[in-house]
N, C-alpha and C positions, 0 to 999 in steps of 0.2 A: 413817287420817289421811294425809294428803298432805304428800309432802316438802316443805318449806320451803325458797325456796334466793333467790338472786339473778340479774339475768339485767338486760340493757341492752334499751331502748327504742330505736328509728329513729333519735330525735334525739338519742343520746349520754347518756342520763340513766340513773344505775342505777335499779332497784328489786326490792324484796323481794315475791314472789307464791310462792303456793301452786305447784308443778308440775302439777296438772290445770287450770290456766288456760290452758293453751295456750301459756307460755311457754317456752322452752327456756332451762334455767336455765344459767347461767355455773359457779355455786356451788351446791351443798347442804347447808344451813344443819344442823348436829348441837343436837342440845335443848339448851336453855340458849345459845346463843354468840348474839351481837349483832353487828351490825357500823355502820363508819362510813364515810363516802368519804373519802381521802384527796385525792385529784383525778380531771381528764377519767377516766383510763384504770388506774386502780388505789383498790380501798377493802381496808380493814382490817375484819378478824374478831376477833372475844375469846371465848373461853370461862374462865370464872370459873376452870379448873385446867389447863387447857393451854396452851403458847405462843402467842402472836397470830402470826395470819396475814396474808401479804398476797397480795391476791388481783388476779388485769389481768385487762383488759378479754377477751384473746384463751384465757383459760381455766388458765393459769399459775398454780400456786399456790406460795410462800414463804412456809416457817416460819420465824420469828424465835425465836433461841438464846435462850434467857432464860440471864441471866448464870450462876445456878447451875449448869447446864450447861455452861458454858465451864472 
């Protein structure tokens, strides 16, 4: 099976594809997580037991503390 990831189009738009599509993925997506766009240049990940991520356009990833952890 082929990675799952995330990866921008020409005109600024994210989207989620297979890595054998020929895209070059930003993101690769772990089983189970979801994600959402927050704006232009950053969207968010969730995996049902790990902190949300946030993830930009230029390949940068941030993991958000979940309070328990603090």
């Amino acid at each position: 099976m082929a990675a799952r990831g995330l990866y921008r189009e020409p005109d600024g738009s994210w989207r989620q594809a297979d890595g054998d599509k020929g895209a070059e993925l930003i993101y690769r997506l772990r089983k189970r997580e979801r994600w959402t766009l927050l704006d232009r240049d950053r969207a968010m990940v969730v995996h049902p037991t790990r902190p949300p991520k946030i993830i930009y356009s230029d390949g940068r990833v941030e993991e958000i503390a979940s309070k328990l952890d603090a």
